[in-house]
Backbone bond lengths (Angstrom), bond angles and torsions (degrees), N, CA, C in turn:
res aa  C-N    CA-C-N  psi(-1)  N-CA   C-N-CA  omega(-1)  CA-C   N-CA-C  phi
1 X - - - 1.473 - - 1.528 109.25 -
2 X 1.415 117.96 148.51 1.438 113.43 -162.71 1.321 96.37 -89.72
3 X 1.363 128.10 154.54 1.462 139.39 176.02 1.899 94.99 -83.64
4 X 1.928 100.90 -169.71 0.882 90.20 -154.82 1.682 91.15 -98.99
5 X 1.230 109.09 -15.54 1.172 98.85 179.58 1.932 115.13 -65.91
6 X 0.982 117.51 -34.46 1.252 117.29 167.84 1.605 134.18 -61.12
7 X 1.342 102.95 -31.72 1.485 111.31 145.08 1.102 147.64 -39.17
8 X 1.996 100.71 -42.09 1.030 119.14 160.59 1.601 133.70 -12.11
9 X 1.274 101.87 -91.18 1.433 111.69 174.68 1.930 129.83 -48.50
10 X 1.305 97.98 -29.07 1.494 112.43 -177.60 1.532 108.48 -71.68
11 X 1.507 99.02 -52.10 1.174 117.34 173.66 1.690 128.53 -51.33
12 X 1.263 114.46 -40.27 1.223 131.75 164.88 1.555 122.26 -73.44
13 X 1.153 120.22 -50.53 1.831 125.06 147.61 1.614 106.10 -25.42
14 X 1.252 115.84 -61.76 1.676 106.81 -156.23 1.544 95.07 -91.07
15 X 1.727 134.60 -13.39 1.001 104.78 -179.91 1.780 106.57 -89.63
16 X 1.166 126.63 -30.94 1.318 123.34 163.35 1.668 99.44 -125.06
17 X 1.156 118.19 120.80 1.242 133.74 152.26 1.686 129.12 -90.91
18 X 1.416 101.90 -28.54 2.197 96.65 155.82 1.410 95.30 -64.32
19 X 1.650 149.37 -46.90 1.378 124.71 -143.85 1.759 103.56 -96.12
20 X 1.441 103.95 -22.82 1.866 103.28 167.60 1.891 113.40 -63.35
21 X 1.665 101.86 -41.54 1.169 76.83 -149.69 2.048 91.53 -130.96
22 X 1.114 116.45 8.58 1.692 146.77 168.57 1.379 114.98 -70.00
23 X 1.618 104.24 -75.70 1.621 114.10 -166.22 1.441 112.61 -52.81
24 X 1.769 105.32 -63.84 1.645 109.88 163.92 1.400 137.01 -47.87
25 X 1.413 106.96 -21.92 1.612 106.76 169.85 1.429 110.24 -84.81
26 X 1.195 113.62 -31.13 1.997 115.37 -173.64 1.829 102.10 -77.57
27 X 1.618 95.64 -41.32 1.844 91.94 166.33 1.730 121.13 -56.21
28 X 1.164 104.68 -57.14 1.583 118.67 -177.94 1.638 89.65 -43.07
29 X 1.195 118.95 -79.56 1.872 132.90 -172.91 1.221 97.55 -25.80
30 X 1.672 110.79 -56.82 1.750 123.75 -158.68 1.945 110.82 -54.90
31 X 1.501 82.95 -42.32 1.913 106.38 -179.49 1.643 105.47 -46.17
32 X 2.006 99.51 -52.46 1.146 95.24 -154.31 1.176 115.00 -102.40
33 X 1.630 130.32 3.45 1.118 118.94 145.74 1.547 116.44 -91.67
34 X 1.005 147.18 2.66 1.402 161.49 -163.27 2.095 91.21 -91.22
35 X 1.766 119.26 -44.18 0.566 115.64 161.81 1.283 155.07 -101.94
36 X 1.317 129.94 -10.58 1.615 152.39 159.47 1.768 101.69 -74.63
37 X 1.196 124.12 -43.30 1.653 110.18 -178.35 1.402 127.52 -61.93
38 X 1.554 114.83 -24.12 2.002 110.44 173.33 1.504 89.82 -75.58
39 X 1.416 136.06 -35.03 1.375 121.32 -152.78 1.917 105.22 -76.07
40 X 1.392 101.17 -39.31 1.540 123.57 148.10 1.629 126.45 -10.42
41 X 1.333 68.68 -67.72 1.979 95.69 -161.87 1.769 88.66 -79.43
42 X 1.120 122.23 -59.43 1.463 114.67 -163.29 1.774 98.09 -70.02
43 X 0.829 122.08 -55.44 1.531 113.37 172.22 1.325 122.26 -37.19
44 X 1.242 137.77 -37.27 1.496 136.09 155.22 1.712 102.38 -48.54
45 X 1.600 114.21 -52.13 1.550 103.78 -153.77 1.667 98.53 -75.41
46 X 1.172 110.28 -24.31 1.502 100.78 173.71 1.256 122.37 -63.54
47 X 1.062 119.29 -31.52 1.726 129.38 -178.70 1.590 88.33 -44.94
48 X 1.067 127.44 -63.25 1.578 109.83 -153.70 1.742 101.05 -119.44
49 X 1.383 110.15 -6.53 1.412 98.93 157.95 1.172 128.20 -105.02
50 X 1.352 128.48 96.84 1.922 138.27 153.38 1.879 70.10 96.13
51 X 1.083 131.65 51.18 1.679 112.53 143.18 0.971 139.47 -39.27
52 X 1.641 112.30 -11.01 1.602 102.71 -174.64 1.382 94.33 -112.21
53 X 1.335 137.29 44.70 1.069 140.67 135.53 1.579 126.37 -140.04
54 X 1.251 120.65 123.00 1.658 126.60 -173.98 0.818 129.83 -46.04
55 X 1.889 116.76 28.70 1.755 105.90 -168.94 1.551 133.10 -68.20
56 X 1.515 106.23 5.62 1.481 111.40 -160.08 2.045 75.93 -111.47
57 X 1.232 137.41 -3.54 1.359 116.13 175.37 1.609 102.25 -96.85
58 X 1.091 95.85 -22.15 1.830 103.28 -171.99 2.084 103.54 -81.48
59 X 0.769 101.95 -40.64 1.409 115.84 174.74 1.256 106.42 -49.86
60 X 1.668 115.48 -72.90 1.533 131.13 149.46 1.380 139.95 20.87
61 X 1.535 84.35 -73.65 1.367 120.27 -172.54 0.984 111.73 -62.51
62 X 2.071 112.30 -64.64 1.112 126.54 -172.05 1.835 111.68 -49.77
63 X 1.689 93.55 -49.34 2.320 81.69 179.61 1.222 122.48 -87.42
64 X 1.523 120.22 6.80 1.527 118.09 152.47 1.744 97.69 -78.85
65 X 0.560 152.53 -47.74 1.466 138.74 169.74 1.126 125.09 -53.67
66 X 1.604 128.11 -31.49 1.328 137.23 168.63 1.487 108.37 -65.94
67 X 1.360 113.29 -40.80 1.278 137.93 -178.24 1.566 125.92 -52.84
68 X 1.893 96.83 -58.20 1.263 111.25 162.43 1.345 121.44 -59.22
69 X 1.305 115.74 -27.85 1.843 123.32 -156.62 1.839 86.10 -83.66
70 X 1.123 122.41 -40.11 1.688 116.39 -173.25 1.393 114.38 -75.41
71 X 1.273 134.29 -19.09 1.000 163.24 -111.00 1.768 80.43 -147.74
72 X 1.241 140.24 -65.37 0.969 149.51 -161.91 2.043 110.63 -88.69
73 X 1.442 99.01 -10.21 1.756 111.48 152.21 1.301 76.23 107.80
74 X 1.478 157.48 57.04 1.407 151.22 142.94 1.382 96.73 -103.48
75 X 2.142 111.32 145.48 1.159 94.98 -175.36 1.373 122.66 94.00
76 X 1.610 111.50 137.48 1.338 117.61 -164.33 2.093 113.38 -77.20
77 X 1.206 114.14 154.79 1.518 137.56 -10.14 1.265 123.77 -87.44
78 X 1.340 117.58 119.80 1.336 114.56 179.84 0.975 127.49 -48.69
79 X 1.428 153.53 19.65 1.181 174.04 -115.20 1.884 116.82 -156.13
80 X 1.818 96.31 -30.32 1.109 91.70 -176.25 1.737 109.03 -125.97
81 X 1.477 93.14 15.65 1.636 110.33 -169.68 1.391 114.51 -40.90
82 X 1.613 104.34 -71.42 1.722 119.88 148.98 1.431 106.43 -7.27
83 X 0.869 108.62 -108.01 1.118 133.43 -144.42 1.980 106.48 -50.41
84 X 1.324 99.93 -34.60 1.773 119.04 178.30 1.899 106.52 -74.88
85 X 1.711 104.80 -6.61 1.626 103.10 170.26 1.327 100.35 -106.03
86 X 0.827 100.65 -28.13 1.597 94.16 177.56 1.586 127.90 -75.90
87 X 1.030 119.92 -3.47 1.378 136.91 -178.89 1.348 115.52 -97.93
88 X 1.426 107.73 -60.06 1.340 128.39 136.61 1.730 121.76 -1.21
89 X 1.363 94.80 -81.28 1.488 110.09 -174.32 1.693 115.68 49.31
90 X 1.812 116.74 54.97 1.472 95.34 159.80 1.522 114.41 -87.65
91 X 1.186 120.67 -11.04 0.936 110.76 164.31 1.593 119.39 -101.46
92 X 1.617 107.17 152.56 1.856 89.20 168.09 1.721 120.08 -65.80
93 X 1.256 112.15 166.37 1.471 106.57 -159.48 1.590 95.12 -133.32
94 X 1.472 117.16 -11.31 1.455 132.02 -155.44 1.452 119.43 -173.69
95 X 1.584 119.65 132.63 1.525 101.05 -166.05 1.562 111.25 -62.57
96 X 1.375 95.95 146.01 1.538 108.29 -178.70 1.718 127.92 -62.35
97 X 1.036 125.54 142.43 1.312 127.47 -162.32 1.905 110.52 -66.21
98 X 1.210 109.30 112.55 1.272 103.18 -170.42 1.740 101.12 -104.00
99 X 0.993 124.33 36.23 1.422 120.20 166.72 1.799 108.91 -98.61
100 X 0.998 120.46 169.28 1.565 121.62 -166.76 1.401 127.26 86.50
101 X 1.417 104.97 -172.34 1.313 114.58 145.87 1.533 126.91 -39.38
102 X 1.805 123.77 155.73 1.220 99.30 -175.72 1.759 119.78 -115.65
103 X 1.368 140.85 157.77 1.085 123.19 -147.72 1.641 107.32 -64.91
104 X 1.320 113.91 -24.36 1.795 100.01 160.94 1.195 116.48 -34.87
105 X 1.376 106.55 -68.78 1.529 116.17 -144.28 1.816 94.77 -61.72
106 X 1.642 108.18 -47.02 1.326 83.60 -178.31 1.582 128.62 -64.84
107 X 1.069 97.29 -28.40 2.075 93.94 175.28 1.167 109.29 -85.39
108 X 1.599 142.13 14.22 1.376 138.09 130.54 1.539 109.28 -66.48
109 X 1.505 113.88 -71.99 1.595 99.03 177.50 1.742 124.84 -38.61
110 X 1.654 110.51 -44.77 1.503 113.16 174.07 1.300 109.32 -50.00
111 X 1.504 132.51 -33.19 1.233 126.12 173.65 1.369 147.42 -87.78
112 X 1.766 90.76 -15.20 1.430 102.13 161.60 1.672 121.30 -99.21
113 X 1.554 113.60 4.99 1.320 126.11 143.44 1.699 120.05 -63.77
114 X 1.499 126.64 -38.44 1.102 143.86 -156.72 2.196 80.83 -88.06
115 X 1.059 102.93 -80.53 1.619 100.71 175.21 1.804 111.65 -5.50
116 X 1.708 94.03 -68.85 1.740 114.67 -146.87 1.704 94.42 -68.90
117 X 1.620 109.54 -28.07 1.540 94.07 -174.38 1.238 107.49 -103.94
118 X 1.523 125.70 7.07 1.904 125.63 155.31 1.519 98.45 -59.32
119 X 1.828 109.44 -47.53 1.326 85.44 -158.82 1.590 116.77 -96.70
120 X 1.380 112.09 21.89 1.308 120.65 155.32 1.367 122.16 -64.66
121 X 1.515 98.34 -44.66 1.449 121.61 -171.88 1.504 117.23 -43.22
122 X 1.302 92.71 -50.30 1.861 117.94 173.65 1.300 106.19 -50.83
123 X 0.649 116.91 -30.65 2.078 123.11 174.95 1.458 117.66 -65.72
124 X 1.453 114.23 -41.18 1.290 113.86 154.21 1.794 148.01 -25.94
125 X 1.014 136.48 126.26 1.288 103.57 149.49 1.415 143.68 -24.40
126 X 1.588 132.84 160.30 1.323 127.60 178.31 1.740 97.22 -83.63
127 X 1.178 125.65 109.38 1.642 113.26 159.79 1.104 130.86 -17.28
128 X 1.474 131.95 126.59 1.794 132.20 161.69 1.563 106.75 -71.44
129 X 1.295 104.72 104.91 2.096 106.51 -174.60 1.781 92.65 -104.11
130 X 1.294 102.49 51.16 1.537 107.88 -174.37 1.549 93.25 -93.98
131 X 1.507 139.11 -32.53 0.981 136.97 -171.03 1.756 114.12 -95.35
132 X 1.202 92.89 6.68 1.879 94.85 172.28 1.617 92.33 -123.55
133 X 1.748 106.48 96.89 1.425 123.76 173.57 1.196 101.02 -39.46
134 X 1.769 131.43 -69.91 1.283 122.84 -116.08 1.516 106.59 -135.48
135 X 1.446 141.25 163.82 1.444 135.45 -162.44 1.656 92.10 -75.84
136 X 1.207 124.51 -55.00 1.198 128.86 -176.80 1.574 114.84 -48.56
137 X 1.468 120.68 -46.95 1.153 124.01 -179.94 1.479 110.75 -69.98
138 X 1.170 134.28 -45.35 1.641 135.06 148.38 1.358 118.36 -21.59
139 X 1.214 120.45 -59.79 1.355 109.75 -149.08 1.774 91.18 -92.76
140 X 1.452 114.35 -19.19 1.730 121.02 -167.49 1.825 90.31 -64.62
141 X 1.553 123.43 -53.77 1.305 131.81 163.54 1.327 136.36 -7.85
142 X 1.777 88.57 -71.01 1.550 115.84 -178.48 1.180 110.52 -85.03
143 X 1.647 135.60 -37.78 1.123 110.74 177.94 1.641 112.20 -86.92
144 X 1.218 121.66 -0.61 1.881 122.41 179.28 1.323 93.34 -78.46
145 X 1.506 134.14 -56.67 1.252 148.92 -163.08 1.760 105.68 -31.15
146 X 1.517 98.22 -55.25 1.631 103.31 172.14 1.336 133.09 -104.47
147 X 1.592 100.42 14.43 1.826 119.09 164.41 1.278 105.28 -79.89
148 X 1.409 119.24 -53.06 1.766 133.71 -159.38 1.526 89.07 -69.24
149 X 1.299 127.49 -55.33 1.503 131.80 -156.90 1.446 97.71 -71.65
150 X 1.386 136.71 -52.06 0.731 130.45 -144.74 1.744 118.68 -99.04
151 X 1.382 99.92 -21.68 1.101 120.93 170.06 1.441 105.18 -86.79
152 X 1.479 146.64 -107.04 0.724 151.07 -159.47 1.280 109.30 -47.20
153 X 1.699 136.59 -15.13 1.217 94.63 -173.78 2.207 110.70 -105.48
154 X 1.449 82.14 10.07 1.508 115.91 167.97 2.027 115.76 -64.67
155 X 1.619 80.40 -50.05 1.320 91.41 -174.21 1.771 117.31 -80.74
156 X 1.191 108.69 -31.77 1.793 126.04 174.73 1.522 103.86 -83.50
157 X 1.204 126.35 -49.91 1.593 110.18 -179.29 1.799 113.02 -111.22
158 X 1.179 128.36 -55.32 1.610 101.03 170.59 1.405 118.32 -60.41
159 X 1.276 114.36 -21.66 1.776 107.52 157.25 1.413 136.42 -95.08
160 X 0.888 128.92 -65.90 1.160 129.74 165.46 1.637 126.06 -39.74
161 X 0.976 100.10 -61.03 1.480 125.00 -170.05 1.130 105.71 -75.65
162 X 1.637 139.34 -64.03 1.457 136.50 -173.19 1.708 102.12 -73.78
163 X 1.241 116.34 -53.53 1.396 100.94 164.18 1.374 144.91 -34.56
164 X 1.295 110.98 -34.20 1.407 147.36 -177.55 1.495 96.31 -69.99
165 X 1.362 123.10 -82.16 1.479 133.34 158.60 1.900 111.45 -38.99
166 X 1.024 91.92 -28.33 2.079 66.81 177.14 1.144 119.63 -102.71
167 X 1.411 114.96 13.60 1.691 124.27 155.28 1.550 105.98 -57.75
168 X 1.017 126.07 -31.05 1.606 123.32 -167.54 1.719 114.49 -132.35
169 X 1.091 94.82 -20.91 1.444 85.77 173.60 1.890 114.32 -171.28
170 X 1.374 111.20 75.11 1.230 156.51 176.61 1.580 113.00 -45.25
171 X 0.973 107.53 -27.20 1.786 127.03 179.30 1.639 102.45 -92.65
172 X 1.594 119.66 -12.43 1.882 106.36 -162.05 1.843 74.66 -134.10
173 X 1.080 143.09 -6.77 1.426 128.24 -153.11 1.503 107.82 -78.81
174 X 1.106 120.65 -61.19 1.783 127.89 170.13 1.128 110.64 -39.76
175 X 1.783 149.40 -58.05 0.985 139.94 -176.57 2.010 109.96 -66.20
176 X 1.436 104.29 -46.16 1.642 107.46 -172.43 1.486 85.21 -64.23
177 X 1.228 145.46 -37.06 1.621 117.12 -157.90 2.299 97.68 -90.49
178 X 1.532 91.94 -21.42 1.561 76.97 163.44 1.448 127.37 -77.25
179 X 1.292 112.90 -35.08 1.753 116.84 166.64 1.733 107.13 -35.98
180 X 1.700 105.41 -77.15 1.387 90.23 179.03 1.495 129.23 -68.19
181 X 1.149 99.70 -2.48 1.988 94.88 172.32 1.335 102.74 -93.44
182 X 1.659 134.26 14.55 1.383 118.85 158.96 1.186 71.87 -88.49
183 X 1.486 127.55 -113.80 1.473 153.14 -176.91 1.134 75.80 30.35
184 X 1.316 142.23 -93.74 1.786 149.34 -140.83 1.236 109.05 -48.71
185 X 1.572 129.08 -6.28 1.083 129.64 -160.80 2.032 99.38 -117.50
186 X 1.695 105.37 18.32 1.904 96.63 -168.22 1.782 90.99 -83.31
187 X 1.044 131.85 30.12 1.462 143.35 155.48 1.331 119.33 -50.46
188 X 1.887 113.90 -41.79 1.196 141.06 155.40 1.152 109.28 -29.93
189 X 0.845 102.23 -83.04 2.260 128.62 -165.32 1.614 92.25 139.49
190 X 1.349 105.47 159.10 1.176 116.76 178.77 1.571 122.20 -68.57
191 X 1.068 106.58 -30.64 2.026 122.96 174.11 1.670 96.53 -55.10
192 X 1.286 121.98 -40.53 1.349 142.76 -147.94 1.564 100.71 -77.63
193 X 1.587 88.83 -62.15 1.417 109.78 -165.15 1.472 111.23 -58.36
194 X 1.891 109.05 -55.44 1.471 99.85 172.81 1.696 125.24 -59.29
195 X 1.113 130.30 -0.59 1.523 129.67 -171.72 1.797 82.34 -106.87
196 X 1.114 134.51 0.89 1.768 113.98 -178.10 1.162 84.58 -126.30
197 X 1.819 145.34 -35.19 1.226 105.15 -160.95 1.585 123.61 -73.26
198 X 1.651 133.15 8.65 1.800 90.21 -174.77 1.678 84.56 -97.76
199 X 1.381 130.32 -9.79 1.283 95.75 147.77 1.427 147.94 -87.13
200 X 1.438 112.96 23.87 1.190 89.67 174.13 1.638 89.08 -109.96
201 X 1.414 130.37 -17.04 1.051 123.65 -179.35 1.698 108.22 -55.73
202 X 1.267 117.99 -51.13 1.629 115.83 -179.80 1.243 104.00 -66.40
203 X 1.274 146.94 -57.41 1.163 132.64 158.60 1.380 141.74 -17.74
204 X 1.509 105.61 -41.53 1.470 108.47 160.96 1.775 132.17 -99.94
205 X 1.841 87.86 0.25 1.541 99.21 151.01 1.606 122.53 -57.68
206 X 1.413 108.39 -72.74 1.117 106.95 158.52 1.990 154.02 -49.44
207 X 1.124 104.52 -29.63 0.986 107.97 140.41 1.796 138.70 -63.59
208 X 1.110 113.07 -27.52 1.331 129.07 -175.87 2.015 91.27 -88.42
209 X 0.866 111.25 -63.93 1.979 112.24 153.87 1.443 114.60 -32.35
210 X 1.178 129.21 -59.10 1.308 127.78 160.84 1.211 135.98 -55.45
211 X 1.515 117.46 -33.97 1.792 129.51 169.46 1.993 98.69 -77.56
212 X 1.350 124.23 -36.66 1.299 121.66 161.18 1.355 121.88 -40.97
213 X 1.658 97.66 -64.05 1.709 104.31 -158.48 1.863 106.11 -71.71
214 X 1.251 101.15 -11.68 1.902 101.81 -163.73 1.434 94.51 -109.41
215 X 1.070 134.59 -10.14 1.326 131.27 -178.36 1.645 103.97 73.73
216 X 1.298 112.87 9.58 1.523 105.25 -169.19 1.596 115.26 -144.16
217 X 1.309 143.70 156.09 1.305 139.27 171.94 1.456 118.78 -100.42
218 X 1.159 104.84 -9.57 1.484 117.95 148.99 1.442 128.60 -15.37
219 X 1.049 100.81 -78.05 2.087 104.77 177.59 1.773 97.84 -79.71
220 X 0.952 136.73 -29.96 1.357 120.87 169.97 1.273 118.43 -49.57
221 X 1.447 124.56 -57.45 1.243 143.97 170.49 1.991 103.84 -52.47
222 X 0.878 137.85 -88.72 0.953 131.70 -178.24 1.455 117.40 -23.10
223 X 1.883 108.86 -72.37 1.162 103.06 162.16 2.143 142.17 -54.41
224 X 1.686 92.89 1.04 1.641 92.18 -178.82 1.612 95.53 -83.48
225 X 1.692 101.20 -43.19 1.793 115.12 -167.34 1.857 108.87 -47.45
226 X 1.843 96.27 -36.49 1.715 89.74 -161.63 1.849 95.69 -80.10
227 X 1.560 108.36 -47.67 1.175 123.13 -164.27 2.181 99.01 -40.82
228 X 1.427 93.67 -55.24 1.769 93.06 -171.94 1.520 118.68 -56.42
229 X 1.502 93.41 -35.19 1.805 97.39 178.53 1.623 105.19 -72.75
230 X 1.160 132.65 -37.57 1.529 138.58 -165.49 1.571 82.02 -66.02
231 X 1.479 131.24 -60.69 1.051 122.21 -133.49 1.782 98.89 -80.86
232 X 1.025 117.60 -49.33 1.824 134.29 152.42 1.338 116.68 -22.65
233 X 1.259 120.79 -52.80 1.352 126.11 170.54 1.000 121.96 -62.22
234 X 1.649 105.78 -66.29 1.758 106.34 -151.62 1.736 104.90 -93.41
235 X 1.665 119.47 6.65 1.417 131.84 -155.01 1.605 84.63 -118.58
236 X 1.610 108.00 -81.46 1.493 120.70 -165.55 1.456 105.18 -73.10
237 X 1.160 135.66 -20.25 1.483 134.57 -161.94 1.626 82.01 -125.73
238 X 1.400 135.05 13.81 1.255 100.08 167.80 1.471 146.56 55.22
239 X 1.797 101.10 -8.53 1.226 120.13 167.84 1.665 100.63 90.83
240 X 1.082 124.95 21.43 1.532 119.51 -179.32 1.305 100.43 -109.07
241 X 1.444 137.72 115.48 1.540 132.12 176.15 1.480 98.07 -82.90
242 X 1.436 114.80 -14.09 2.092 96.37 174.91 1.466 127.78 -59.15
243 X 1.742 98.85 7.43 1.664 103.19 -153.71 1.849 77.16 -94.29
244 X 1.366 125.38 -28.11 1.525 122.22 179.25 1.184 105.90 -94.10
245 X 1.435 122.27 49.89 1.443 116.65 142.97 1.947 95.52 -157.99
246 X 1.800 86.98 120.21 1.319 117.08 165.50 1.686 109.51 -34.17
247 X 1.357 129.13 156.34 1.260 145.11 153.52 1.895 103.13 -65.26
């Protein structure tokens, strides 16, 4: 017979189910447009203002870091500091879950996912980089392209968001926070979206497996930042870095 602590969680699902499995997904969302849209917005104004210098990546930088640090329980209200590192999770907070798969195997599979969709990539057209004037504005692009992605969406859904969900129900949390981290992706178009989602859905299985097994989002993040640029380069850029420097 289940005790009461095990009840717990079940129990709390059916009496509010928006606040088990609602609040953390609209937070996670909140994170991640709260954070990719100034980098957005200033990246248009750079295009034609002072392009030949990166001030909208440097700008960037600085309030995803401001961003992360509050996010990470620095900063008012202290009241909810706790609780905003712990959600968080760049650091581990608790030994890491050693049941499953093991964290090799998943950052081998993450990488031979990262491989299969470079060499999709190649299938593509060559990009028109007619609208990134300047060498500076290129490379501010390409290397934000897999900071913003990789960071933030590390930090809003294997943190925020799956954490959020495995307060109550820890057995369904990794897959529900991959559902909406395809969904998060109808930015595409929908034609788009169905030909990327079961990879991005396994993709954020594993990763969400990886922020589990390490107690941390740490190597997720690292590995999303290198994986997007590898895949950009050597897929969409074809492996030519002359394409990041303007005429």
């Amino acid at each position: 017979m289940p005790t009461d602590a095990e009840r717990l969680p079940t129990e709390t699902i059916r009496r509010s189910p928006s606040r088990a499995y609602g609040v953390p997904i609209l937070v996670g969302l909140l994170i991640l447009a709260v954070g990719v849209m100034p980098w957005m917005a200033l990246a248009r104004i750079n295009a034609s203002v002072r392009p030949d210098l990166p001030w909208a990546a440097l700008v960037s930088v600085a309030y995803i870091g401001i961003l992360l640090a509050w996010l990470y329980g620095l900063g008012p209200p202290a009241r909810t500091a706790v609780d905003r590192r712990q959600r968080l999770r760049i650091w581990p907070r608790s030994a890491p879950d050693s049941d499953g798969i093991s964290v090799g195997v998943v950052v081998l599979l993450l990488g031979i996912m990262y491989i299969a969709w470079t060499a999709i990539s190649l299938l593509s057209p060559m990009p028109d980089l007619g609208a990134y004037p300047t060498t500076s504005y290129r490379w501010s692009m390409f290397i934000m392209g897999g900071v913003t992605a990789g960071v933030l969406e590390e930090a809003a859904f294997r943190g925020y968001m799956q954490s959020g969900i495995e307060k109550c129900d820890p057995d369904n949390a990794i897959w529900i926070t991959s559902v909406v981290f395809v969904a998060a992706h109808i930015n595409h178009g929908v034609g788009t979206l169905l030909v990327m989602a079961p990879g991005l859905f396994i993709a954020s299985m594993l990763y969400g497996t990886l922020a589990r097994r390490t107690g941390t989002i740490l190597p997720g993040m690292i590995i999303h930042v290198l994986g997007d640029l590898s895949r950009v380069y050597f897929g969409v850029l074809r492996g030519d870095g002359s394409l990041l420097f303007a005429n």
